[in-house]
N, C-alpha and C positions, 0 to 999 in steps of 0.2 A: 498346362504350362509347366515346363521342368526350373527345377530349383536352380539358379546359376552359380552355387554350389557343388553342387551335382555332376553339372552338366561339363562331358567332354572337350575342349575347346579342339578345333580340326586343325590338324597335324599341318605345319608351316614346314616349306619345301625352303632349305635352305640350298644357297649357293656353292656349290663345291668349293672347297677353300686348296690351297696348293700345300706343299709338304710343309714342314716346320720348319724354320730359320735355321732356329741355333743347333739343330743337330744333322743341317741336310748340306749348311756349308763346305766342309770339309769332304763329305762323301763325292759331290761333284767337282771339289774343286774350284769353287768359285769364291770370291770377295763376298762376305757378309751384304755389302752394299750392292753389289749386282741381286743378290737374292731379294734384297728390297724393294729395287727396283722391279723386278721380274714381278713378284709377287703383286703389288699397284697395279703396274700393267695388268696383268691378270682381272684384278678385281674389278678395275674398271670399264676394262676393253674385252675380257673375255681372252679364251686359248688362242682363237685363231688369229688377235695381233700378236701372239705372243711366237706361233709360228710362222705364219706369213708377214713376211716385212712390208712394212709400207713400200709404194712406187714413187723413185725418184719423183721431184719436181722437174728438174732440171737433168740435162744430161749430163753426164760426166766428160770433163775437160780433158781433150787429147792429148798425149806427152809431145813436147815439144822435139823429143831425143827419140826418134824412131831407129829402128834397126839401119835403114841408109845413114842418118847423123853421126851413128856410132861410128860405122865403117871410114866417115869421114873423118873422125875424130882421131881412130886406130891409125889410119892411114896419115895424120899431119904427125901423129905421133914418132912414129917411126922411119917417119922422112930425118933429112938431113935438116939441122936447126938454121934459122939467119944465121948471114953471117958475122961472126963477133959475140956470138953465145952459145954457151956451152951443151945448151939442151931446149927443150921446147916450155914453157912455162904454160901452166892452164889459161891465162891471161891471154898472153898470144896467143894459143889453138883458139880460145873462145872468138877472138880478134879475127884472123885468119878462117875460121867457118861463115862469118858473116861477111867477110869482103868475098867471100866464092860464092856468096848468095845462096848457100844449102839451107838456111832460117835469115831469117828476120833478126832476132836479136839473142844472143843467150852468154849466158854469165859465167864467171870461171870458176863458178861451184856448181853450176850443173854440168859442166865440161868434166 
């Protein structure tokens, strides 16, 4: 029987650890706090969340404004205005797109 003294204790395989905070921030470019974040994720998840992103839940929601809504929009724009005003207002076109039934409904800030 070896003394436990003595004896070697067998070599502990540590976890790769990722670069340093405080002197790697500035090198990439990034917020102090993204490096924190990154680093957690790391530790906890390993590389490959850190390079492969997770898969949506959920699809991504389609823009209401497609390249035909634009054309529409371009198009009331550059028309002649009612009569009795001086130019087209975002209000009106937004008004004026939904009585020509090209959408459903949209607002005169996404106009």
């Amino acid at each position: 029987m070896q003394n436990p003294s003595t004896s070697n204790p067998k070599p502990r395989h540590k976890q790769p650890q990722p670069p340093n905070t405080p002197t790697n921030h500035k090198k990439y470019k990034l917020h102090t706090e993204n490096i924190y974040l990154i680093r957690k994720q790391y530790i906890t998840n390993g590389i490959e969340r850190i390079i492969n992103r997770k898969k949506r839940q959920t699809p991504p929601i389609e823009p209401k404004v497609t390249k035909e809504v634009q054309a529409h929009i371009i198009a009331i724009a550059c028309s002649e205005p009612p009569k009795g005003k001086a130019r087209w207002t975002m209000q009106m076109i937004a008004d004026k797109i939904v009585l020509e039934g090209v959408v459903d409904g949209i607002s005169d800030t996404t106009v």
